[in-house]
MDAnalysis code that builds the backbone (N, CA, C; Angstrom):
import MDAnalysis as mda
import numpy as np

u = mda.Universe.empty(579, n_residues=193, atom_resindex=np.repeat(np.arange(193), 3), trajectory=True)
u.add_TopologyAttr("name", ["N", "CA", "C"] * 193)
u.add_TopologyAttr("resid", np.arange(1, 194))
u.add_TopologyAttr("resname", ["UNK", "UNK", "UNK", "UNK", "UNK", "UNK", "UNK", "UNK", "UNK", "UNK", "UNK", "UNK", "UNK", "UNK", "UNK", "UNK", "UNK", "UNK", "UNK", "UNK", "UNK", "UNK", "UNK", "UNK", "UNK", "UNK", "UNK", "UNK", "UNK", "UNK", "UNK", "UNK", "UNK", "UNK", "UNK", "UNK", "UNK", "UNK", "UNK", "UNK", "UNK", "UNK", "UNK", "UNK", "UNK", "UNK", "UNK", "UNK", "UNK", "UNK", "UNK", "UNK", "UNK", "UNK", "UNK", "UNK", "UNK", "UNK", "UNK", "UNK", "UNK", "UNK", "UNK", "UNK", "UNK", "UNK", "UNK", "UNK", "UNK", "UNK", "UNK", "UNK", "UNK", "UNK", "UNK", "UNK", "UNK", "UNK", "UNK", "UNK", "UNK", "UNK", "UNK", "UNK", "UNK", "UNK", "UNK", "UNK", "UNK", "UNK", "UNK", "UNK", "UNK", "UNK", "UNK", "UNK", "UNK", "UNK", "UNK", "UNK", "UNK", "UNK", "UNK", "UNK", "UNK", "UNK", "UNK", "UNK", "UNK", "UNK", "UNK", "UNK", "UNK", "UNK", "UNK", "UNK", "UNK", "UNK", "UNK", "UNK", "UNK", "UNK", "UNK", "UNK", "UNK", "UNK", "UNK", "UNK", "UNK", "UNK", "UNK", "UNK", "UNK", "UNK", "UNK", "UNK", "UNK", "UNK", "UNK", "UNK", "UNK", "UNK", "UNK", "UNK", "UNK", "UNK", "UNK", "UNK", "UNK", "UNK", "UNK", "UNK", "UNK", "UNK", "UNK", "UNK", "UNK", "UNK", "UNK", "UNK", "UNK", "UNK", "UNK", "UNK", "UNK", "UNK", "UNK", "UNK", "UNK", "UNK", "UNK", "UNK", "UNK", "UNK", "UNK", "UNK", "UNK", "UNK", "UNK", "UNK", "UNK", "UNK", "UNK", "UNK", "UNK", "UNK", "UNK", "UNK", "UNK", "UNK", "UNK", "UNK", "UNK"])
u.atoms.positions = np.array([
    [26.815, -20.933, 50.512],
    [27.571, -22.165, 50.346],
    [26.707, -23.333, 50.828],
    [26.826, -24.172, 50.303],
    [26.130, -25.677, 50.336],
    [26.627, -26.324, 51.674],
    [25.705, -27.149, 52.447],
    [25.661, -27.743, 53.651],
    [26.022, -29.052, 52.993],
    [27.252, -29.692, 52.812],
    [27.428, -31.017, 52.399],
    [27.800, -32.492, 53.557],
    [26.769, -32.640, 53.585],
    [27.111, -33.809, 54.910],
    [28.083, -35.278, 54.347],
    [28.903, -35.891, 55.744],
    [29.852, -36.756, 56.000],
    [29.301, -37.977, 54.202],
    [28.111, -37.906, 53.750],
    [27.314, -38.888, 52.823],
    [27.735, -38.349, 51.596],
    [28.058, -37.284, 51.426],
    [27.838, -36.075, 50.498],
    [26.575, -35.722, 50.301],
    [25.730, -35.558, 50.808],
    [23.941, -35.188, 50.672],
    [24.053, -33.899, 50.899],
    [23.289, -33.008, 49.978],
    [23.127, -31.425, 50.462],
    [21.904, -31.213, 51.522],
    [22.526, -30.757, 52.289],
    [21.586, -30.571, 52.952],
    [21.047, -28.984, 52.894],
    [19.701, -28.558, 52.630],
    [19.044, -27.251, 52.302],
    [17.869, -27.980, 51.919],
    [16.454, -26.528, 52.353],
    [15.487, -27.085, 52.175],
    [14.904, -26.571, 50.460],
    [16.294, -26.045, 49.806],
    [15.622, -26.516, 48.447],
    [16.188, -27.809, 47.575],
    [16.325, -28.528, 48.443],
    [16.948, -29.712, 47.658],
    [16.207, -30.839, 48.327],
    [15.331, -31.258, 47.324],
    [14.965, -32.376, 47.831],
    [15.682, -34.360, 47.602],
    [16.162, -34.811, 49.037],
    [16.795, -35.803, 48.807],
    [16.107, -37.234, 48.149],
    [16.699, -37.826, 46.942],
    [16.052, -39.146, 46.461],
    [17.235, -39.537, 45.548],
    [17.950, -39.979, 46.926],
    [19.383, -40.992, 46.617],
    [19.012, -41.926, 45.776],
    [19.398, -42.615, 44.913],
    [19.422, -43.545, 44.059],
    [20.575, -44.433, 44.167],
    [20.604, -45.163, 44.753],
    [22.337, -46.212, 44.850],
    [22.271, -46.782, 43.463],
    [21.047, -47.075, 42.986],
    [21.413, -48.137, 41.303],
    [22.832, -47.119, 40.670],
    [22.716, -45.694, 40.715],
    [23.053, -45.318, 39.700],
    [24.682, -44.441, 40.451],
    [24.585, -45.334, 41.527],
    [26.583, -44.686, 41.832],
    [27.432, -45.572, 41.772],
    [28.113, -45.446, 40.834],
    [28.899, -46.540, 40.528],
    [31.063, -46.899, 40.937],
    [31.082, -45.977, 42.069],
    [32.422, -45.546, 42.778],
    [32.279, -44.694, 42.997],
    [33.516, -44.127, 44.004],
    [34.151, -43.242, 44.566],
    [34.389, -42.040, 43.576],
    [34.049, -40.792, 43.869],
    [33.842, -39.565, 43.146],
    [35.157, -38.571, 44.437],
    [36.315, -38.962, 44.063],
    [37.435, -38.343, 44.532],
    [37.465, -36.947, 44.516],
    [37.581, -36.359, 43.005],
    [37.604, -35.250, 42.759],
    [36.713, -34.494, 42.267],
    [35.964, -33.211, 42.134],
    [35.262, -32.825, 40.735],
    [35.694, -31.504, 40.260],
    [36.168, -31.535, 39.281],
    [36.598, -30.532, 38.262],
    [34.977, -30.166, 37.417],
    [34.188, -30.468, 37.232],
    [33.055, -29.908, 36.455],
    [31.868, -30.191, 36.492],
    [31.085, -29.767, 36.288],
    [29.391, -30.048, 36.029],
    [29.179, -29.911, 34.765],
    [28.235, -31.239, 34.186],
    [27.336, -31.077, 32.906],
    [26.176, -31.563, 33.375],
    [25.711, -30.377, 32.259],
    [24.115, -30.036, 32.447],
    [23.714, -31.185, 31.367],
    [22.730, -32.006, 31.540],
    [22.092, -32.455, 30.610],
    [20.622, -32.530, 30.790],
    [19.876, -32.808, 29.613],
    [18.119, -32.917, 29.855],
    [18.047, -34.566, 29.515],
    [16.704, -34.651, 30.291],
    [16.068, -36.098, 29.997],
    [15.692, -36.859, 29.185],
    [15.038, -35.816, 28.151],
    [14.463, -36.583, 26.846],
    [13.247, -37.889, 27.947],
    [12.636, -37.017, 28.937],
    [11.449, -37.342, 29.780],
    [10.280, -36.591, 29.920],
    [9.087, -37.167, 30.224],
    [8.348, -36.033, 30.861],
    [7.926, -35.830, 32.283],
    [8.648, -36.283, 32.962],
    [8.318, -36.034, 34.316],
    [9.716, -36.644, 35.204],
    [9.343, -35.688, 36.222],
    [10.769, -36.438, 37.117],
    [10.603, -37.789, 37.472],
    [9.145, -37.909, 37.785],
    [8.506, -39.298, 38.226],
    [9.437, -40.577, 37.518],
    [8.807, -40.272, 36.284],
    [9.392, -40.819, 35.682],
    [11.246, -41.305, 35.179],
    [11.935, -40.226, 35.467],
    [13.557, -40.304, 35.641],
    [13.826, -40.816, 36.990],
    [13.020, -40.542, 37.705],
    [13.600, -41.474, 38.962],
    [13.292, -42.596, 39.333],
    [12.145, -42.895, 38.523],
    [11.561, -44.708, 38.212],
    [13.011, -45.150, 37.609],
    [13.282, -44.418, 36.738],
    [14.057, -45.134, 35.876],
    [16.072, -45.040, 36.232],
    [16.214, -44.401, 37.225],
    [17.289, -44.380, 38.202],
    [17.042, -45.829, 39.355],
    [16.190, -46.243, 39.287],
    [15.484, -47.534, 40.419],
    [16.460, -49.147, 39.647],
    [16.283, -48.603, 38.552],
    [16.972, -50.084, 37.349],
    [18.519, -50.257, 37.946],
    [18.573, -51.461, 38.418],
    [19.912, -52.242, 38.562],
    [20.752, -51.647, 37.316],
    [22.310, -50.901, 37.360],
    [22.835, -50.543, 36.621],
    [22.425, -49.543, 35.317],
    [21.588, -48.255, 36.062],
    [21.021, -47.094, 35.720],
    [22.198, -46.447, 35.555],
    [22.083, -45.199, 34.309],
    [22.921, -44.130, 34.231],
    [21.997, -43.000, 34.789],
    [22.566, -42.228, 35.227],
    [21.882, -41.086, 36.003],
    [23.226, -40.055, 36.663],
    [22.530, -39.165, 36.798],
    [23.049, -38.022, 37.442],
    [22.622, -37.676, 38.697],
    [23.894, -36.676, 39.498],
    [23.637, -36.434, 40.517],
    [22.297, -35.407, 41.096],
    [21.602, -34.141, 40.285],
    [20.690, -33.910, 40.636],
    [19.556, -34.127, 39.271],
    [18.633, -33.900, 39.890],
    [17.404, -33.804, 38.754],
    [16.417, -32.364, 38.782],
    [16.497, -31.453, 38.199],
    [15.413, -30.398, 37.943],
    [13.835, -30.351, 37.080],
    [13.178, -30.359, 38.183],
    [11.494, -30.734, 37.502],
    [11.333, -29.444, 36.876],
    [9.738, -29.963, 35.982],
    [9.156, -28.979, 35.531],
    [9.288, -27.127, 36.106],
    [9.062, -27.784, 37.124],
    [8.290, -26.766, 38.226],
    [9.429, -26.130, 39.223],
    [10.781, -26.604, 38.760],
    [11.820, -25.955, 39.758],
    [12.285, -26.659, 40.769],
    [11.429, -27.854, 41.184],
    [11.727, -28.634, 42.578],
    [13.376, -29.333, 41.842],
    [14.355, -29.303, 43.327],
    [15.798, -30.010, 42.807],
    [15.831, -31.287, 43.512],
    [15.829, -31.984, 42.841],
    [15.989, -33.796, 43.394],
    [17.866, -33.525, 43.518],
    [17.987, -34.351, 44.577],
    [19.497, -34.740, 44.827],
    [19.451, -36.020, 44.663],
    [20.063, -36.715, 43.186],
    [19.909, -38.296, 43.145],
    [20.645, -39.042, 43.690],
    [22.211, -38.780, 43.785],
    [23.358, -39.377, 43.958],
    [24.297, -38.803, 45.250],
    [25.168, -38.862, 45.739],
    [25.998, -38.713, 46.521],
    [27.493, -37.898, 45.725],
    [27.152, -36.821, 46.613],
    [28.419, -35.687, 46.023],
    [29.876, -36.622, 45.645],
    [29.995, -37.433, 46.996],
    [30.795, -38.638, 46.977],
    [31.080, -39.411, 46.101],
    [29.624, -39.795, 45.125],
    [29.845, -41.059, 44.341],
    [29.568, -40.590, 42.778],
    [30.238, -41.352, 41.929],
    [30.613, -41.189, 40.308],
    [29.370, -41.711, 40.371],
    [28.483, -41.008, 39.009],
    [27.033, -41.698, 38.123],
    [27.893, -41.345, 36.588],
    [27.638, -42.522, 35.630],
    [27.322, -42.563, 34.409],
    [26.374, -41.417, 33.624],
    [26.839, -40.198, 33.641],
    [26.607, -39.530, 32.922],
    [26.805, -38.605, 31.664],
    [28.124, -39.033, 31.341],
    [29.049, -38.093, 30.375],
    [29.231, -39.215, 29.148],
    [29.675, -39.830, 29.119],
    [30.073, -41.005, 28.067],
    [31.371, -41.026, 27.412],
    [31.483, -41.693, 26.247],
    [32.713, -40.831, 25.978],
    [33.253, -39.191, 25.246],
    [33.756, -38.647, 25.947],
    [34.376, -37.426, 26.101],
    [34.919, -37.127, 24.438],
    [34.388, -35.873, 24.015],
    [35.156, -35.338, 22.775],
    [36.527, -34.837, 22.371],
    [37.320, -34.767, 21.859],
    [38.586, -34.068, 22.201],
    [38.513, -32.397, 21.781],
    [38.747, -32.120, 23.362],
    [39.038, -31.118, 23.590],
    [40.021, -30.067, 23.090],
    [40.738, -30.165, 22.920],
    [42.293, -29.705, 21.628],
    [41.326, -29.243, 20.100],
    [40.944, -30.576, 19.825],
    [40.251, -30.090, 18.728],
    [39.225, -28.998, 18.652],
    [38.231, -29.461, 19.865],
    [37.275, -28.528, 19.936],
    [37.179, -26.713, 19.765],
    [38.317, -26.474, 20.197],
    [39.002, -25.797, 20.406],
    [40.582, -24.880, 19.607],
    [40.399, -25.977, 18.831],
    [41.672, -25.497, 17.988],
    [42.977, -25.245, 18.224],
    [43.319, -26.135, 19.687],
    [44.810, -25.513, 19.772],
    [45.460, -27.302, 20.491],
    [45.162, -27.940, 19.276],
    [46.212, -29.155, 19.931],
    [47.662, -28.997, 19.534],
    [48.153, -29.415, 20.429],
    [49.760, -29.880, 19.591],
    [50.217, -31.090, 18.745],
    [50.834, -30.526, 18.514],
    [51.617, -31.936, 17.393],
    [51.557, -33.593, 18.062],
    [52.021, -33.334, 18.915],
    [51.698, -34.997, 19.861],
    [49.865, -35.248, 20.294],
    [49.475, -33.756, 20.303],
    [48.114, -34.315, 20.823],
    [46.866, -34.854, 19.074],
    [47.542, -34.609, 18.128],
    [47.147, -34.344, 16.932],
    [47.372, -36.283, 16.417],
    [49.059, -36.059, 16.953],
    [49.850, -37.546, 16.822],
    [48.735, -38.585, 17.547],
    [48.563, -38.567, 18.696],
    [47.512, -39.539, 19.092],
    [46.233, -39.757, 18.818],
    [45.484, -38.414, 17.934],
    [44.132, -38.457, 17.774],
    [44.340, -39.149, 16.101],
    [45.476, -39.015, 15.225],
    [45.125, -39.799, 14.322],
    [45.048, -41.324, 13.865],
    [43.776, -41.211, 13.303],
    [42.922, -42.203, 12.684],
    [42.283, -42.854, 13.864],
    [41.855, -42.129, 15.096],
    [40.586, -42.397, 15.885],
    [39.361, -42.132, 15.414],
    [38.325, -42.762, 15.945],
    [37.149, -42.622, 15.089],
    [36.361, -41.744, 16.680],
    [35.246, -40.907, 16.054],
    [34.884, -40.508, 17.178],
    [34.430, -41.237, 18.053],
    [33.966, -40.709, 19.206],
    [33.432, -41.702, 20.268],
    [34.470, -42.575, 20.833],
    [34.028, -43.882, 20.960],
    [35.474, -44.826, 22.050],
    [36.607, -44.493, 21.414],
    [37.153, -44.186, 20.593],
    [38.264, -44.462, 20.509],
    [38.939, -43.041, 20.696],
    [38.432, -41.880, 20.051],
    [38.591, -40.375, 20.716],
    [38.595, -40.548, 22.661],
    [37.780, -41.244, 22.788],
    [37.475, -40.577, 23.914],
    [38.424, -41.346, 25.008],
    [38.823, -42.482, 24.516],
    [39.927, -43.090, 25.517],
    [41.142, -42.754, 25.329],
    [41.489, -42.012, 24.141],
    [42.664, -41.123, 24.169],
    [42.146, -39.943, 25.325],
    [41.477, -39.518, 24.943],
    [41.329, -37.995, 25.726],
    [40.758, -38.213, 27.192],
    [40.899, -39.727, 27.864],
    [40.704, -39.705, 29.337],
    [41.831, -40.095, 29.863],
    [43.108, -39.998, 29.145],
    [44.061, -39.954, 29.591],
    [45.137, -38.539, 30.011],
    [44.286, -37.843, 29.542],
    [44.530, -36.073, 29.563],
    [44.004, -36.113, 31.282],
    [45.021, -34.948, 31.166],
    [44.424, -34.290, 32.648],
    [43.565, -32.850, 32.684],
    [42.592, -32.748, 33.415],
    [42.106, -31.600, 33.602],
    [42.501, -30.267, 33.605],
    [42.140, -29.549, 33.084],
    [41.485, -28.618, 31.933],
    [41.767, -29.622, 30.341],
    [42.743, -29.511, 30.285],
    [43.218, -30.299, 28.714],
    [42.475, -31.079, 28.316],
    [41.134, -31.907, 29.054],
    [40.175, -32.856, 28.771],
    [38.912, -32.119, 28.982],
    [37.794, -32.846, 28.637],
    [36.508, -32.261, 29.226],
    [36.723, -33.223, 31.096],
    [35.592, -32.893, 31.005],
    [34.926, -33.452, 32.517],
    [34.993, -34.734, 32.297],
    [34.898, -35.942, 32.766],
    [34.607, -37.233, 32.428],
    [33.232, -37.608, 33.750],
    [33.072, -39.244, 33.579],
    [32.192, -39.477, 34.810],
    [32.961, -39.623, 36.601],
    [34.104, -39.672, 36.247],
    [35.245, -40.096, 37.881],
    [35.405, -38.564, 38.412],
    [34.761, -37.414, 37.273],
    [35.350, -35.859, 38.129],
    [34.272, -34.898, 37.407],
    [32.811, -35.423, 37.725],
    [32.125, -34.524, 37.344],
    [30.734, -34.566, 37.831],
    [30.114, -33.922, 38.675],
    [28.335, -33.734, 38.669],
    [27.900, -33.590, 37.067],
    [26.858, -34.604, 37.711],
    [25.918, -34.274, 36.345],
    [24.473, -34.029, 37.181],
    [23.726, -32.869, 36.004],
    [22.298, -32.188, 36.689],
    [21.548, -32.657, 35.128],
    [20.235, -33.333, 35.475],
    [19.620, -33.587, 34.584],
    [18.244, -32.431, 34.703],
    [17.779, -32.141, 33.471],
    [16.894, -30.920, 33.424],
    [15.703, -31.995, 32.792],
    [14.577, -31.560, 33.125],
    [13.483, -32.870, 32.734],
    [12.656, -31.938, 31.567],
    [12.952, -32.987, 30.427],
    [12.721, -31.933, 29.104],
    [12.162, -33.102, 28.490],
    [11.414, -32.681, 27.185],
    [10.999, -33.925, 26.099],
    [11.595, -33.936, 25.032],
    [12.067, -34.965, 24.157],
    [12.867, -34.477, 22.984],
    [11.635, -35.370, 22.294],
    [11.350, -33.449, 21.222],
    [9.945, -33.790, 20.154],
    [10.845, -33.654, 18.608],
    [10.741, -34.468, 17.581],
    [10.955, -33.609, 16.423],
    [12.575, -33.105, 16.630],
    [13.382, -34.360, 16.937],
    [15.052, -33.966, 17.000],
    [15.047, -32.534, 17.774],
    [14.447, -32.278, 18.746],
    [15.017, -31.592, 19.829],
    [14.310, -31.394, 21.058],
    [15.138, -31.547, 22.078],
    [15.075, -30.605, 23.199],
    [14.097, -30.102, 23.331],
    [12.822, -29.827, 24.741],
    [11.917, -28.379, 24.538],
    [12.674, -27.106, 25.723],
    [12.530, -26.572, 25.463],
    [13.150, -25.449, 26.292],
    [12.953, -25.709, 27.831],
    [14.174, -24.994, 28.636],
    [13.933, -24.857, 29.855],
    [12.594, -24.106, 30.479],
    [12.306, -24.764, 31.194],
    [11.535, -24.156, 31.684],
    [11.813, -22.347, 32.722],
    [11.143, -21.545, 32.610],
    [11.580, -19.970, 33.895],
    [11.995, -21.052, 35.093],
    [10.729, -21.845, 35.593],
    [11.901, -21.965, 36.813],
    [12.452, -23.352, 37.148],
    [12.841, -24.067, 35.875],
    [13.892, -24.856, 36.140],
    [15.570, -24.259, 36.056],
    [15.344, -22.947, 34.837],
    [16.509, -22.131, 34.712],
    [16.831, -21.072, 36.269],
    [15.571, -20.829, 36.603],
    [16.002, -20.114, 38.027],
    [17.040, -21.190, 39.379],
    [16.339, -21.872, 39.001],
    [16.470, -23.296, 40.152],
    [17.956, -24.202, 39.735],
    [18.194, -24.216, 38.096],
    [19.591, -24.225, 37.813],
    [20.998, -23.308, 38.259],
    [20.229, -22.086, 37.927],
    [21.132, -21.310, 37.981],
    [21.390, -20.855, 39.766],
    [20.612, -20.898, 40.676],
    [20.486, -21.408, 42.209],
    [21.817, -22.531, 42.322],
    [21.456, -23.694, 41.741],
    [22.378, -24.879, 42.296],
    [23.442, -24.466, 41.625],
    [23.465, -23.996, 40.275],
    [25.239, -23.980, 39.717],
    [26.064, -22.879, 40.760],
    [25.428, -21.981, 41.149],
    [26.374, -20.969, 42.251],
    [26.770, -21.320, 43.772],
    [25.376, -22.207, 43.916],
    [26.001, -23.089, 45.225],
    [26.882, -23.781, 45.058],
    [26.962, -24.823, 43.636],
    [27.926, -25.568, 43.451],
    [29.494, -24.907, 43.695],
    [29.911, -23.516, 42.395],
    [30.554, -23.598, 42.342],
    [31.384, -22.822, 43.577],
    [30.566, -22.358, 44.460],
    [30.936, -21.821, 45.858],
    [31.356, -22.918, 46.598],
    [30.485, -23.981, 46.699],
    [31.036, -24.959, 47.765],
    [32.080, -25.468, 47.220],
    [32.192, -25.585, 45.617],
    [33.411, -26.906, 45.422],
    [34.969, -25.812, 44.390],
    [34.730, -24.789, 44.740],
    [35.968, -24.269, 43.934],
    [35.471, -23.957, 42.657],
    [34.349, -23.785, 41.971],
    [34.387, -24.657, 40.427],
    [34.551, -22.772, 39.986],
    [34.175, -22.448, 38.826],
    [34.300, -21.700, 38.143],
    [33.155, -21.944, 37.041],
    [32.606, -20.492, 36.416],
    [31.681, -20.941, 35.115],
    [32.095, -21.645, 33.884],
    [33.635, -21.295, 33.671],
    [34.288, -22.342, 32.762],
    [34.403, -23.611, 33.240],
    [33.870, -24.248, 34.337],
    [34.060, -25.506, 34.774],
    [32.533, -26.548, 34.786],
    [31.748, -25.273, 33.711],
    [30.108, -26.027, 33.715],
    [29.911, -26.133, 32.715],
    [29.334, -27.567, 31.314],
    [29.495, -27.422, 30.596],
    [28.202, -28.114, 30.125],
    [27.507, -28.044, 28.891],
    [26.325, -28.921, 28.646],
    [26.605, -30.263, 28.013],
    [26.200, -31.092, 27.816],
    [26.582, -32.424, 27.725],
    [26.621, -32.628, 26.169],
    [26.110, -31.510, 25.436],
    [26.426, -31.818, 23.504],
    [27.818, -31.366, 23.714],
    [28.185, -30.139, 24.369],
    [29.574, -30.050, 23.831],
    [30.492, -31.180, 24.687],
    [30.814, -31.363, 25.433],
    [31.843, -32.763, 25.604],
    [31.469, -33.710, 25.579],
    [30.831, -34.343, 24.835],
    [30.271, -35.900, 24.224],
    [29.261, -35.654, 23.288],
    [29.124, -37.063, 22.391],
    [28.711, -36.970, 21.134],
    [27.045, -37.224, 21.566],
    [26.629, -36.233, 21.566],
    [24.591, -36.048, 21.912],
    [24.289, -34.787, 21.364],
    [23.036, -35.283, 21.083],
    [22.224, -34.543, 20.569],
    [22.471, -32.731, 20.788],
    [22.754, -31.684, 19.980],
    [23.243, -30.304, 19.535],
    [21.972, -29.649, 20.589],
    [21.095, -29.459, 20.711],
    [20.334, -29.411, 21.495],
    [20.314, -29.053, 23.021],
    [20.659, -30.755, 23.486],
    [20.590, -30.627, 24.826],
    [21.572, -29.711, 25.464],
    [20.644, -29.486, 26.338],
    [20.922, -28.017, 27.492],
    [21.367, -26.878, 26.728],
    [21.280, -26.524, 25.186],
    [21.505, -25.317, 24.757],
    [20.735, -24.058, 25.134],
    [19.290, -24.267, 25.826],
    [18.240, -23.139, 26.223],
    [18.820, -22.940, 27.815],
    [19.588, -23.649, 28.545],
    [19.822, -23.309, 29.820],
    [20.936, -22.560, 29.739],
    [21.074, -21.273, 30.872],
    [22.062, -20.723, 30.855],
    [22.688, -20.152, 32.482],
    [23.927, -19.778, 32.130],
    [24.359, -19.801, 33.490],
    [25.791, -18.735, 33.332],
])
């Protein structure tokens, strides 16, 4: 189980800390889920230059090449990482008549997705107010993704069990960031957990 201090910072010496305040944008009350997403970067260097920008989207950890785990954000605090949310009902195939009633003639994206952040958890995906996000540092060549790396997937699959030990979560509660929001089919499909 994860050492989570009064900050929310993990404390363990495989987590290396590089808080980013640009990119917490409130109070992170609850979390119901983790999405995995990749960088479409080549270096962490580089994702955490770019977590430095006044009103950065970013996630709470970052996984290098090489396995090292950056802790960007505060367990505590919401980052801009999810966007808007897909509907879930659909995804899935089992909305009801009222949930069917509100999704028609939404267009995907904002307008799906502000119906479906009015859902409560499970019935929704994850949003950014109840979810870690772990960024995997990948390049997107030629409309995709390059694969995880052995030990960024070792070093993933490390933090998702700490996670879901320290916070309640479950493997149905980890999800990659193509399936609940509209991105690229790709990302995080080579990581597994």
């Amino acid at each position: 189980m994860l050492h989570i201090d009064k900050q929310g910072r993990v404390i363990n010496p495989k987590v290396k800390l590089e808080i980013s305040l640009a990119i917490e944008v409130g109070p992170l009350p609850i979390i119901h889920g983790v999405v995995v997403h990749q960088t479409a970067s080549a270096t962490a260097a580089a994702t955490l230059s770019g977590y430095q920008v006044p009103k950065a989207h970013g996630a709470h950890f970052l996984i290098d090449k090489d396995g090292t785990i950056y802790q960007t954000a505060s367990l505590h605090k919401k980052t801009l990482h999810v966007g808007y949310i897909k509907s879930r009902c659909i995804a899935e195939k089992r909305c009801s008549p009222a949930d069917l009633q509100q999704l028609r003639g939404r267009k995907a994206g904002e307008q799906t997705g502000r119906v479906e952040m009015n859902k409560a958890y499970p019935n929704r995906y994850p949003l950014n107010g109840d979810s870690i996000g772990i960024e995997i540092v990948s390049m997107f060549k030629n409309g995709v993704f390059e694969l995880v790396t052995d030990a960024q997937q070792t070093s993933l699959q490390w933090l998702l069990t700490e996670l879901m030990d320290s916070l309640a979560l479950t493997k149905a509660d980890i999800y990659r960031h193509a399936e609940v929001s509209w991105k690229q089919e790709s990302e995080g499909a080579s990581a597994r957990w």
